[in-house]
N, C-alpha and C positions, 0 to 999 in steps of 0.2 A: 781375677786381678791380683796381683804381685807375687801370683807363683809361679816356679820355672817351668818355661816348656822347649821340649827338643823333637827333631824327626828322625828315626830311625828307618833305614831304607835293606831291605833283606832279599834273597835270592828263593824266589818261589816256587824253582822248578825244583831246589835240593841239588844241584850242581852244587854251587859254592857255600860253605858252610859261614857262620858269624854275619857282621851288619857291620854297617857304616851309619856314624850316627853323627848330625848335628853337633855345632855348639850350643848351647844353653842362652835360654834367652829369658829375660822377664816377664810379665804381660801386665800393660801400663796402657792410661788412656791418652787419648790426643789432647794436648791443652786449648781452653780456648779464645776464642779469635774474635775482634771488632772492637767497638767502643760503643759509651752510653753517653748521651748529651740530655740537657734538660736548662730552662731559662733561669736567670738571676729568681734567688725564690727572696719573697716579698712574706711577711705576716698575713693572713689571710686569704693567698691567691696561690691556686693551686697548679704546681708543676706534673709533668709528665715527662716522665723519661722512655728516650727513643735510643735502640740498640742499633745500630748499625754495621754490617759486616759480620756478623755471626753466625756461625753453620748454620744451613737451614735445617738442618735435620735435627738443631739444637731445642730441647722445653725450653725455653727460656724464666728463668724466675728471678723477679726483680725486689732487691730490699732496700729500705731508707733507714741511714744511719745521720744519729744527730750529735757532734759533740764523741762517734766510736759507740756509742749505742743504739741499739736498732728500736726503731720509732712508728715502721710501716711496712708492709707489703702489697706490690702489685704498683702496676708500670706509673699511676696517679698518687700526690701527697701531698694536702692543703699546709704548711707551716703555722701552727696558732703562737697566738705572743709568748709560752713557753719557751718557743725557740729560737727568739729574736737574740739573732748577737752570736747564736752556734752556727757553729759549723755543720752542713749537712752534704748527704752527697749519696749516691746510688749504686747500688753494685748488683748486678747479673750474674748468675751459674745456671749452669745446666742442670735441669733434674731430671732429666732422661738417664743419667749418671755414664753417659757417652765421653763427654766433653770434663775434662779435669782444669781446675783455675775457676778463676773471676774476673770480669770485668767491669773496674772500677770508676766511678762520674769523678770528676774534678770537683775537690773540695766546693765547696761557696760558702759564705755568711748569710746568714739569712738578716736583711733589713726590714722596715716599718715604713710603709707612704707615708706621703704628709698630708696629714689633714688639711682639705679645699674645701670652699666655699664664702659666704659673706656674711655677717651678723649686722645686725638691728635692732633696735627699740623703741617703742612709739614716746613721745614728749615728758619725759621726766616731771613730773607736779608734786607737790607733796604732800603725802595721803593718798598718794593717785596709786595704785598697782602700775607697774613699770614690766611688760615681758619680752624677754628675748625671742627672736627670731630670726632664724637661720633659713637662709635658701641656697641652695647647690653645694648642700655637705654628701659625703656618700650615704648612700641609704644604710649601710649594715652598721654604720657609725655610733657610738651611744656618747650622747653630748655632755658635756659637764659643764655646767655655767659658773664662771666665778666673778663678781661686780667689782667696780673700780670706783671710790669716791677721791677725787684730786689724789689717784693714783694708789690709794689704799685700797688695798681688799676691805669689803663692807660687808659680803656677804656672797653665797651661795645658793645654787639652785634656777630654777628658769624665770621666777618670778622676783622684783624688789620694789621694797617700798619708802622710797623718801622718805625722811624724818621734817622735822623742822627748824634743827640744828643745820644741815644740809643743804638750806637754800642760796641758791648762786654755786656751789661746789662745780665739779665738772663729772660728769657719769659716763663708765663705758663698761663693757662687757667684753670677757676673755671666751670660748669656747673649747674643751678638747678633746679626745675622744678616751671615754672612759671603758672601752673594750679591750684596748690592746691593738686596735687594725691599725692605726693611723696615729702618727708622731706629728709635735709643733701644736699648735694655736692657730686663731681666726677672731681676729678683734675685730668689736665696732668702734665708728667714730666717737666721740665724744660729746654729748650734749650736757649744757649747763641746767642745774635744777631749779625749779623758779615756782612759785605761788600764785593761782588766779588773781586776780586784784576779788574783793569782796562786792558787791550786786545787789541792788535792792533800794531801799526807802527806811529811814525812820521819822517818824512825827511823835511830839507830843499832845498828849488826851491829860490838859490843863484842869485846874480845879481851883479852890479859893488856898489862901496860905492859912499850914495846918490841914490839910486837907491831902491826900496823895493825888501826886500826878503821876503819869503811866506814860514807859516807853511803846509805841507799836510800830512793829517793823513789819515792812513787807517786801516780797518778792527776793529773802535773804535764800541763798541756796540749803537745798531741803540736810547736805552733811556739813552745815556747820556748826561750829557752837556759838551762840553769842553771850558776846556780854555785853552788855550797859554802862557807860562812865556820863555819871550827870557832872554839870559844868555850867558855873555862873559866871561873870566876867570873866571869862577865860579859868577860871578857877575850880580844881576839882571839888565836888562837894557831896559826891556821893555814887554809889554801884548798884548795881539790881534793876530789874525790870519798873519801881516803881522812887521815888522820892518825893517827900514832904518838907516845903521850904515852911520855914517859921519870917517872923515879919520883921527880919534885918535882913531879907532880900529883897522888899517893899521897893518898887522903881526897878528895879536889874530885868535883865533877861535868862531866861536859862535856856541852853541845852541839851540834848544826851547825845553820847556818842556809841556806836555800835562797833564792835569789830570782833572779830573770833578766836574763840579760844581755842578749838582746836591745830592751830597752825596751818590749815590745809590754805586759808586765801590773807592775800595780804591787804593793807590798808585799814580803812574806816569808813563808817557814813554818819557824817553828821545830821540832825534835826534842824530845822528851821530854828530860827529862838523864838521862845516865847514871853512876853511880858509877865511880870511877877507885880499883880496890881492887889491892891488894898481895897479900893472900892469897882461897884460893878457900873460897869459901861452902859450908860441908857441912852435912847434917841433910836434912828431909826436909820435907813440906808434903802433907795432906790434903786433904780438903772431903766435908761431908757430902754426903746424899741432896740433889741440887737440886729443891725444888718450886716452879712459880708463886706467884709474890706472899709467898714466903716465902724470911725471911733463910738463906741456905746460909753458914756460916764454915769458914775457912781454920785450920788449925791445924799450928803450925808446932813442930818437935822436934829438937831435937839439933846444934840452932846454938850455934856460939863463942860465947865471953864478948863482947859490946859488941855482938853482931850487931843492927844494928835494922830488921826487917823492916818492908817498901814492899810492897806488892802491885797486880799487874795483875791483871786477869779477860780472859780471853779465850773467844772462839765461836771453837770448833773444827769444821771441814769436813775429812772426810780429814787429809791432811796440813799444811793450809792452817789458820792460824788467825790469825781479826783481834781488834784490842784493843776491849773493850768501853768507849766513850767516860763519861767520870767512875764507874766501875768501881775505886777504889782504895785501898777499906778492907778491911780481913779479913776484910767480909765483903760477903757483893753478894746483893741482893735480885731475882729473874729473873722480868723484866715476861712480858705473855702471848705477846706475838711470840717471846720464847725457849725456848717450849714444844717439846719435841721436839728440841732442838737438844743439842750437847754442851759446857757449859763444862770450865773449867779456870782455875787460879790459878798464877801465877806471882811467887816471892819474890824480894825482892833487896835487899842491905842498904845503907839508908838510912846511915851514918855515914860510909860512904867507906873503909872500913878491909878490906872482902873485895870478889872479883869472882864474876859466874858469877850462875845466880838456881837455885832449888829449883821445879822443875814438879811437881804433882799431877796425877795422873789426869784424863783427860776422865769426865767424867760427864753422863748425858740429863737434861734437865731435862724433869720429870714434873708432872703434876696428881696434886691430892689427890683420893683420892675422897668423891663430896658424902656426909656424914652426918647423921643426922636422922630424922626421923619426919613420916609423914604421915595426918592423919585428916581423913575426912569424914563430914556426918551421914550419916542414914536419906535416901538421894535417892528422892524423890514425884516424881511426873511435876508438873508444873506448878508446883510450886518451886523455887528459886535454890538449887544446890547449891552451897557456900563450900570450899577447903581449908584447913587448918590446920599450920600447921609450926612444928612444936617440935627441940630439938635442936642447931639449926646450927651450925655451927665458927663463933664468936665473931670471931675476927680470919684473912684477913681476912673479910671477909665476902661474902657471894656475892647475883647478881644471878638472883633465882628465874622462873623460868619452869613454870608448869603447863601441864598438856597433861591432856585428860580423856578416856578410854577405853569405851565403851560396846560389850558382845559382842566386844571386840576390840581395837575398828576406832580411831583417831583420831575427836572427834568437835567438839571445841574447844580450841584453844590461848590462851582466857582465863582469868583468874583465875577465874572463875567458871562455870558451867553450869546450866540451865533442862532439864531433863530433860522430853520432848512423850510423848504416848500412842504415839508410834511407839516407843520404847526401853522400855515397858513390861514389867519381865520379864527384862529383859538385865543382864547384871554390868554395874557402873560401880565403875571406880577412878581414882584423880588421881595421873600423875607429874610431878615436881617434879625439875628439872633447873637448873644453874648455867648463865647467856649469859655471864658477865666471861669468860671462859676461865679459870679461878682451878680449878675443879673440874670431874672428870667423873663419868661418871655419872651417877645419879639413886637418886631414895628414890621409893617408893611406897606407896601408902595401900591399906589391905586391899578387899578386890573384896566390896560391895554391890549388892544387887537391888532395881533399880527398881519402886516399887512403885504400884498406883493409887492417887488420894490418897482419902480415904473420905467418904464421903456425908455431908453435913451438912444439919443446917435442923429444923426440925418440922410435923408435920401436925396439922391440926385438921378435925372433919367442923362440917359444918351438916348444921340436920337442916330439912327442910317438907316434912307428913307423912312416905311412906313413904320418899321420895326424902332419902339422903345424900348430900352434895359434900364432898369431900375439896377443901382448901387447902392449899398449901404455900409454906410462908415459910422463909428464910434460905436457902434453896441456892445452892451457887454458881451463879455469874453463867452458865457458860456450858453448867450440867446439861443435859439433856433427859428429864425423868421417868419415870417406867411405873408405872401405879398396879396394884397388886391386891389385891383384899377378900378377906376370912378371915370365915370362923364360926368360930369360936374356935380352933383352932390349924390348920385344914385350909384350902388355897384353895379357893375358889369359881371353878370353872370358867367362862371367859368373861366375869369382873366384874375386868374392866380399866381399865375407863372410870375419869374420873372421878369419876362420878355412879354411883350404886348406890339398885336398888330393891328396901327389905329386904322388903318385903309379905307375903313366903312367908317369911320369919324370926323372927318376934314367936317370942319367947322363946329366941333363940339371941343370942349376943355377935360383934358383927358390929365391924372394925376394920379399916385401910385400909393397906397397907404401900406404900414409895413407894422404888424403885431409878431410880440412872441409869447410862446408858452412860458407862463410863471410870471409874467409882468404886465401891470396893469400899461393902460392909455396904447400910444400909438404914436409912430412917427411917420413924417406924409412929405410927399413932395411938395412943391409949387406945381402949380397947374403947365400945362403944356398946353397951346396953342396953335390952331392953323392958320397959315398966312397962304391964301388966296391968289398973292402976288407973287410971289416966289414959290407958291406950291411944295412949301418946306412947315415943320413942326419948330416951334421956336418957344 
């Protein structure tokens, strides 16, 4: 390659003598030929470049240049975020060294996707861990969390945690991708930041003045903190788990109030009040028989002059007993849930002048038993049997349930019952039971025999000549007959049928009795008679 070459052409036989010689030529190669394409190259996504039109007889070898420096070799080249923004682009030569030149790709810029997908986070609380959550981002993506309080950056990372400054704010979360593959953000909506309300119980565990009383809380959530604010006529007078009124609280009530310190829940719980008495409460406190749905009162005896009795109701468990919520008159009315269970009253004087309260007895809370009466008619098979109930305890009143017994057995738990020719025969009675839980027991109605119900309808004969047809109208619907003829008070054997031929009877009283299955008695003609004179049945 690039040196001259010529052909000299000579006389072989030696006839003519000298040569004939060529002009001068260089030796150079063919250039080459086609083009190289390849797609919009992205950050992360990898191109290929395709030659087309180039000798076949061509090596082909392909390089990636970025920006005029070379970056790759071979027909494949991923773009990483290094090269976002350059220019890149592909170029082909031959390495057979046939083929002189290049073929060169059309510049491009390489770009960056946008980052997709959707973000989230579960209910902003504070103290509560808060984490983001992303679905439908690309997988090779590495996320970067940045947090939004009313639009401020607060903070970074996947996790955040409300403060207590922050309550009510509004929170959201950016996303982006901290690889380099993917350009832009993916925000969540916005949720406002907010505090549980606070949960639970406090009571005070009272003592004489000079003496400590004690806040006890219960059922407060296991991460909070509390704190104690005691409080006498509306009046703060003290912190801490326990306080000791001295005796210019003598008459008041006190107090305590709960709420947290650590900012995680909002609000308070206040205590019932309790009397700040000087002297101690004596006398005594009863309670009748407790029944469902029925008032039980508290009767209180042998209290000091000015004493003005307050009362608690309490369910008592063993040793355990909790205050029954709006439970605070003399007397307490015990819903069905406290069936079985054991109340009790607790006094204590409302003026402020004694301390101490007056406990009654536990006692079970019972059901009444149902009272009453019950009757039913005459039960026929194929009629509606009804019950009747007379009697019942007026107030409160009870939610009745019948249940219908035949030989025994359960046989219907409606209000009603249809007695079938199956039960024909069997006692049937109706018990009447209370569903409110208000009563137990039951009433029952006296045990009746089901009976069949009785043959209805009437017969009529025809007569053409000797030959009678007995007709039968009105029976019920779903009889099935059986006819049999009489001479006057005796059957006639095998005159069943319908139809009857008196022939051999002329002067006997001939009359057609008609039975069905499932019903008692029978229904019967009037007699038929022979007349002699006219030689007719009449």
């Amino acid at each position: 390659e690039g040196k001259r070459i010529w052909c000299s052409v000579k006389d072989s036989t030696g006839a003519n003598a000298g040569e004939v010689r060529s002009d001068a030529a260089t030796v150079g190669r063919a250039a080459m030929a086609g083009w190289i394409s390849y797609g919009a190259p992205r950050v992360g996504v990898e191109l290929t470049a395709t030659v087309t039109g180039a000798p076949s007889d061509a090596n082909l070898r392909i390089e990636w240049f970025a920006d005029g420096s070379k970056v790759a070799s071979g027909p494949k080249f991923t773009p990483t975020p290094a090269h976002n923004g350059k220019q890149i682009w592909a170029v082909a030569t031959d390495a057979s060294g046939k083929y002189a030149g290049e073929i060169a790709g059309e510049k491009k810029t390489v770009g960056v996707n946008a980052l997709t997908g959707s973000l989230g986070f579960n209910a902003p609380i504070v103290g509560n861990e808060v984490r983001a959550s992303a679905a439908g981002a690309p997988a090779d993506a590495k996320l970067a969390y940045t947090w939004y309080v009313d639009n401020q950056q607060a903070a970074t990372g996947e996790t955040f945690t409300p403060q207590a400054n922050q309550e009510g704010a509004s929170l959201r979360v950016e996303a982006r991708d901290a690889s380099g593959l993917y350009t832009g953000t993916i925000t969540s909506g916005s949720q406002g930041i907010s505090r549980r309300a606070l949960t639970g119980s406090v009571s005070i565990r009272s003592s004489k003045i000079g003496q400590a009383w004690h806040a006890e809380a219960t059922g407060l959530p296991a991460d909070c903190t509390p704190v104690y604010t005691w409080y006498v006529s509306g009046q703060q007078v003290g912190t801490g788990t326990s306080w000791t009124p001295d005796s210019s609280y003598a008459g008041k009530s006190a107090t305590v109030r709960v709420s947290d310190g650590s900012a995680r829940y909002s609000g308070y719980i206040d205590s019932d009040p309790v009397a700040i008495s000087l002297e101690s409460a004596e006398g005594s406190v009863s309670i009748g028989d407790p029944y469902v749905a029925q008032a039980v009162r508290a009767s209180v005896s042998g209290t000091p002059s000015g004493f003005s009795p307050k009362y608690v109701w309490y369910i008592v468990d063993g040793d355990d007993a909790s205050v029954i919520e709006g439970a605070t008159e003399s007397t307490y009315t015990p819903s069905v849930s406290d069936y079985g269970k054991q109340i009790r009253v607790q006094v204590y004087d409302g003026s402020g002048r004694y301390e101490g309260v007056l406990t009654s007895d536990a006692k079970t809370v019972r059901r009444r038993q149902l009272t009453g009466s019950v009757t039913i008619g005459s039960p026929v098979v194929g009629t509606t049997c009804y019950a009747s109930v007379s009697g019942l305890p007026s107030s409160p009143s009870a939610t009745l349930k019948c249940q219908w017994y035949a030989a025994g057995s359960l046989v219907s738990s409606s209000s009603s019952w249809t007695p079938t020719s199956y039960y024909a025969g069997d006692s049937l009675y109706c018990r009447v039971s209370d569903t409110s839980g208000v009563y137990e027991g039951y009433i029952q109605s006296a045990s009746k025999t089901v009976a069949q119900p009785a043959m209805t309808g009437t017969v009529s004969i025809g007569v053409s000549g000797d030959t009678l047809t007995a007709t039968v109208l009105g029976k019920p619907s779903n009889a099935t007959v059986r006819y049999q003829w009489y001479s006057g008070s005796s059957a006639i054997s095998g005159a069943t049928s319908r139809t009857f031929n008196a022939a051999s009877y002329h002067g006997k009283r001939i009359r057609c009795r008609v039975t069905a299955s499932g019903y008692t008695g029978h229904i019967q003609s009037a007699y038929m008679d022979w007349n002699a004179s006219t030689n007719k049945w009449y």
